[in-house]
N, C-alpha and C positions, 0 to 999 in steps of 0.2 A: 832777622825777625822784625817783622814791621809794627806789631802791635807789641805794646808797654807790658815788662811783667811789672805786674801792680804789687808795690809792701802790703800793701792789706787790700784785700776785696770785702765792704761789707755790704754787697749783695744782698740778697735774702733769697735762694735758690724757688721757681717758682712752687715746686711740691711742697717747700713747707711752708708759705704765706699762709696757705690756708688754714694750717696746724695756728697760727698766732693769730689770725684774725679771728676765729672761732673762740681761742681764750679771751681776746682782747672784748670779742663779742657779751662773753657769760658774763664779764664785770660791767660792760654798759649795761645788762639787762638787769644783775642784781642792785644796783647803784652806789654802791659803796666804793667809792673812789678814795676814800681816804680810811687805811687802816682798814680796809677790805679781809671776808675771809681768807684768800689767795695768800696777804700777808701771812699771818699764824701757818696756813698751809707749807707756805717755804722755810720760815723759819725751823717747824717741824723737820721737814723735809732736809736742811741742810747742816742742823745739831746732828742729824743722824750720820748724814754723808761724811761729817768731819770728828764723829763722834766727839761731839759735844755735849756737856746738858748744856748752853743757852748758846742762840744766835737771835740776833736782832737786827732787823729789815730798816737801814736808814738811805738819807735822800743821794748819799756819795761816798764815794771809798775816801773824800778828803773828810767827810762828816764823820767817819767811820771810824779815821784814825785820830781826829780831832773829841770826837766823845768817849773813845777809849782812853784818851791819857784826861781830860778831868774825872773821867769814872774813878783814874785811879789817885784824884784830887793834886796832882799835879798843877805846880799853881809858881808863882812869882819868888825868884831866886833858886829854885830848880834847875840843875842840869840835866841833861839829858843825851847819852852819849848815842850817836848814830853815822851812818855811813855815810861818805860826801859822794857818793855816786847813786843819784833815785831824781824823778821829778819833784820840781822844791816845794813843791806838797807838804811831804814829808818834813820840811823844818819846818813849814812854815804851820802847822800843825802844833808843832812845839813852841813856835815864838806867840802864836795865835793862846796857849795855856799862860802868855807872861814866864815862862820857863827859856833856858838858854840850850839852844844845841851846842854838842859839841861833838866834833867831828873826826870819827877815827882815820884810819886806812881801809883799801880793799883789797883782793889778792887775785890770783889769775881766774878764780870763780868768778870776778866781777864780784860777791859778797864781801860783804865786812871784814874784817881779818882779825880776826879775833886773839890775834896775840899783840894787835894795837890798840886794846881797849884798857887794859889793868891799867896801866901810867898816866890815865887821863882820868878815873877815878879820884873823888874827892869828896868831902863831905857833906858837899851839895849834890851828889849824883843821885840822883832818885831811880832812873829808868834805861835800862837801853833799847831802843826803836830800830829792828830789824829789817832790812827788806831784801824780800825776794828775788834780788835781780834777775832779769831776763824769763823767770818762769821755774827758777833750780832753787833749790831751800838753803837757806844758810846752814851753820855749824849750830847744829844747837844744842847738840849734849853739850859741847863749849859754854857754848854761852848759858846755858842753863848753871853750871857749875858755876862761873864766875856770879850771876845774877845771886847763885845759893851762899856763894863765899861772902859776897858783899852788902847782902841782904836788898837787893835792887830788883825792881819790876822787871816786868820783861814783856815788852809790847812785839807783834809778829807784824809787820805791812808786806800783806801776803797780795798784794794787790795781782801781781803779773806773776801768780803761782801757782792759782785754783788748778786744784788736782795730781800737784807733782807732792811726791811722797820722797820720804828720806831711806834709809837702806833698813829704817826696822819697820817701815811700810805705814808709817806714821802720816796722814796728809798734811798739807798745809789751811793752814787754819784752828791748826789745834796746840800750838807751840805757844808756850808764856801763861801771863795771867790773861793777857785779851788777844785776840786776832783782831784785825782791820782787813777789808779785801774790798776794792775796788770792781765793779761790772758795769763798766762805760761802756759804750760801743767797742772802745780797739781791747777792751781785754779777750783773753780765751773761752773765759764762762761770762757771757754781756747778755745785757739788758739793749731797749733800742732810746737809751736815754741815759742820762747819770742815777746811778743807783749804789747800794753800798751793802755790807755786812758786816755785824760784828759778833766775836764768840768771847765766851767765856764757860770755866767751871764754877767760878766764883757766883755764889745765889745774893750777894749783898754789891759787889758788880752789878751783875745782870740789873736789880731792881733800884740801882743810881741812873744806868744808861737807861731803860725806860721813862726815869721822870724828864731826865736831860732830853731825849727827845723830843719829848712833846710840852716844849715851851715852860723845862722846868717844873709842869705841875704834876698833882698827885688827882687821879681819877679826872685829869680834863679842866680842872677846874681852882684848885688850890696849890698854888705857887708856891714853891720853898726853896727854888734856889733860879738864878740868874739865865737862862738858855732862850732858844730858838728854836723854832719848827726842823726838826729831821728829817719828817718820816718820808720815808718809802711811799712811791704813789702803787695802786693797788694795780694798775695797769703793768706795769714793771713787776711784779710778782708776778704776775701771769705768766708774762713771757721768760720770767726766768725758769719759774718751772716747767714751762714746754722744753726750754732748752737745758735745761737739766737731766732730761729723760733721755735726750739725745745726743747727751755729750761725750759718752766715751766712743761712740760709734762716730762722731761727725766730726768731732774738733780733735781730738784729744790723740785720738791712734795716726789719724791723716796726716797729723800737726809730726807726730812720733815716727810715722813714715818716711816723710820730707826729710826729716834731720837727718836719718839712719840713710838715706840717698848722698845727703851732702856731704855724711861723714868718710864714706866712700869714693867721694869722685872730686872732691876739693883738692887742690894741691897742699902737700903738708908744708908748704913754704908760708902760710901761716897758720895760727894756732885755731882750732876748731875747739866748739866745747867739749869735755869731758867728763862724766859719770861716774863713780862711784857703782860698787857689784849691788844690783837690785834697787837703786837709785831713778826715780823717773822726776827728770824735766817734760815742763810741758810747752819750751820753745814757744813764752811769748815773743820772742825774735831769738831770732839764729845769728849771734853772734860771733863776729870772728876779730882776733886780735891779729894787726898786721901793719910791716913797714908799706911805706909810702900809700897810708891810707885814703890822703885827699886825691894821688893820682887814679888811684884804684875806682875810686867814688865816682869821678869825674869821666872815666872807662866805662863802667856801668850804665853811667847816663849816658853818653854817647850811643852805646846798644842796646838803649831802650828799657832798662833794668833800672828800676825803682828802689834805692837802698836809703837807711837813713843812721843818723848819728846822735847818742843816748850816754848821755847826753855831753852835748860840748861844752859848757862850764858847770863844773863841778858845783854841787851847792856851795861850797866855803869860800868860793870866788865867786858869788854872785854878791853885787853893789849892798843888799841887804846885811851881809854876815860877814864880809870880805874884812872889816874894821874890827871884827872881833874874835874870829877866827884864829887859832894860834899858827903861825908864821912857818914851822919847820914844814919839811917837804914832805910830799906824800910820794907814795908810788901809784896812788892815783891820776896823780897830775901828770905821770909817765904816760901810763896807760891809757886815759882817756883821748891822748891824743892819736892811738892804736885803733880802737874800736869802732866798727861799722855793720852795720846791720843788715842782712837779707833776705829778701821775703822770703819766710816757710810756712806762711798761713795754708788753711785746711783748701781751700780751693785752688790752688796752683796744680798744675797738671805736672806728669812726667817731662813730657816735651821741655818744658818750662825751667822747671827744677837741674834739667839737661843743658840747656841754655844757660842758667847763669854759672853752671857749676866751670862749662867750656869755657864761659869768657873769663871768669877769674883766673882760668889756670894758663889761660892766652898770655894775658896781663903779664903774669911772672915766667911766662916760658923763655 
C-alpha cells in the first residue's frame, strides 16, 4: 500500500463545510462572539444529551477540568486521588488547584482500578479525578460507593468519552458531582479549536463555575473571587452544535464499526478491548495491549501504518510529580510499556481497516 493510513484524518469532508461555514456564518452576521446565543443554545442542548440540569461552555477540556475542582473549592493541602495513565492535564489540573495528586493503579481497561484507591485515602483526600481512558467509562458504581463511604467528591474527565455509556445506558458526562470533557480537534465530539465542557446537578456548583469563568465576577463587572477568562468563543458552539446533530450517524457508529472490524480480524496474540453486555465505547483510539510493542510499532511504520503510544511516561514519572509520587510499583508501569494505538477513526475505509488488521497479524504470524 503506497499511501499512509493516517491515526487521525481531520479533514472536513467537502459536503459538510458548508454545514459549518453557514453556522460559522449566523455568528459573524449576529456579532456576538463572545458568550453568543449558540453558547446557552449548546449548553441547552447538551444537559439534555447527558441529562443534566447544568452544563457550561468553557475555553478547554484543561479549563474544564481545572474550574471543576475549584467549583468544588479544592484548594492547598488537598489530596486528590487519580489515575497515572491520562495526558498530564489532568494532574496538572490538580497541582494548578495547590492540591496534591496522588496516583493509583490501572487495570486491563486501561481505567483506574478501583481496588487501588481505598489504601491511598487519608484525611487529606478531598476528591477522586476519573478519566475516561481511550473513549470506555470507568467503574463507577465503584467509585461512586467508595466517594459515598468516604464522603469524597468525585470529579468525571470524560474527555476521550463523549457518548460511551456504561451498561445502565448512563452517558458519559453525567457521573460524580462535576463532569469535565474536552472537544479539541482530535477528540470524537470536537470543535475546530480548543473548547471545553462542564456538568453538574449541583445549582450552587453550577453558579460558582459561571462567576469563575468569567474573570471571577458576578454580572460582568464585580469581582469576588481570584479567576481568569474561560469562556467558550461563540464560533465553537456553532460548530459544535452542527456536529452534535451529526454525531451518531458520522463519528460514533463508523467509529463503532471499525472496532467490531478489528475485533474480528486481529490476531488474538494480543489483547483487543473488551466491553461489558450493553456497554458502548466510543473508540477514541483502539487500543491493543501487546508483547514486542516497539517492534510492532516500527512494522507498522514500515507499511505505511500511522500508530501511536498514550501515553509513554506515566504522569507519576514525569520530572514534575516523579519526587513526590510514592515509590511502590504499579502495574501501570507494566502495562504502559504494552500499549499502542491504531487508527479507527470514522474516515478510514474497509480496505484500510483490512490492511492494518493483515499486517499486525503478519507481524506475529
Amino acid at each position: 500500500m503506497k499511501n499512509i493510513v493516517r491515526f487521525l484524518n481531520l479533514s472536513v469532508p467537502v459536503r459538510e463545510q458548508e454545514l459549518y461555514l453557514s453556522a460559522m456564518k449566523r455568528v459573524l452576521a449576529h456579532g456576538q462572539l463572545v458568550l453568543g446565543k449558540e453558547i446557552e443554545e449548546l449548553e441547552n442542548s447538551l444537559s439534555k444529551y447527558t441529562n443534566r440540569k447544568y452544563c457550561l461552555a468553557v475555553s478547554s477540556g484543561s479549563d474544564a477540568l481545572f474550574l471543576a475542582l475549584r467549583a468544588l473549592n479544592i484548594s492547598k493541602g488537598d489530596e486528590i486521588i487519580t489515575t497515572p495513565l491520562s495526558w498530564i492535564a489532568t494532574a496538572n489540573a490538580i497541582k494548578m488547584c495547590q492540591a496534591q495528586p496522588i496516583f493509583a493503579d490501572i487495570d486491563n481497561s486501561l481505567n483506574i482500578d478501583v481496588k487501588s484507591i481505598e489504601k491511598l485515602i487519608t484525611i487529606n483526600t478531598k476528591a477522586i479525578v476519573s478519566v475516561d481512558f481511550t473513549g470506555r467509562l470507568c467503574d463507577y458504581e465503584s467509585l461512586e460507593m467508595i466517594c459515598k463511604k468516604y464522603s469524597l467528591y468525585l470529579v468525571e474527565d470524560g474527555s476521550q468519552a463523549f457518548g460511551a455509556k456504561d451498561c445502565n445506558n448512563k452517558l458519559c458526562g453525567s457521573f460524580g458531582d462535576v463532569s469535565a470533557i474536552s472537544h479539541n480537534p482530535m477528540k470524537v465530539f470536537s470543535a475546530f479549536g480548543e473548547a471545553g465542557t462542564i456538568y453538574t446537578d449541583n445549582e450552587e456548583i453550577y453558579d460558582r463555575l459561571k462567576i469563575l469563568r468569567y474573570a471571577g465576577t458576578i454580572n460582568k463587572e464585580t469581582c469576588i473571587v481570584e479567576s481568569l477568562n474561560h469562556r467558550m468563543d461563540t464560533l465553537q458552539a456553532s460548530i459544535l452544535l452542527e456536529r452534535l446533530r451529526t454525531l451518531e450517524k458520522n463519528v460514533l457508529q463508523p467509529r463503532a464499526k471499525n472496532a467490531k472490524h478489528y475485533d474480528h480480524s486481529i490476531t488474538d496474540k494480543v489483547i483487543k478491548p473488551t466491553l461489558k453486555r450493553n456497554e458502548r465505547h466510543v473508540y477514541y483510539t483502539y487500543t491493543l495491549i501487546c508483547n514486542q510493542r516497539e517492534e510492532l510499532q516500527k512494522y507498522l511504520t514500515s507499511k505505511g501504518i500511522e500508530t501511536k503510544v498514550q501515553h509513554r511516561t506515566l504522569m507519576h514519572s514525569q520530572p514534575l510529580y516523579s519526587s513526590q509520587s510514592n515509590t511502590s510499583k504499579r502495574y501501570a508501569d507494566e502495562l504502559v510499556k504494552k500499549i499502542l494505538c491504531i487508527p479507527v477513526h470514522e474516515k478510514l475505509s474497509l480496505n484500510e481497516i483490512d490492511y492494518v488488521s493483515q499486517s499486525i497479524n503478519e507481524f506475529y504470524s
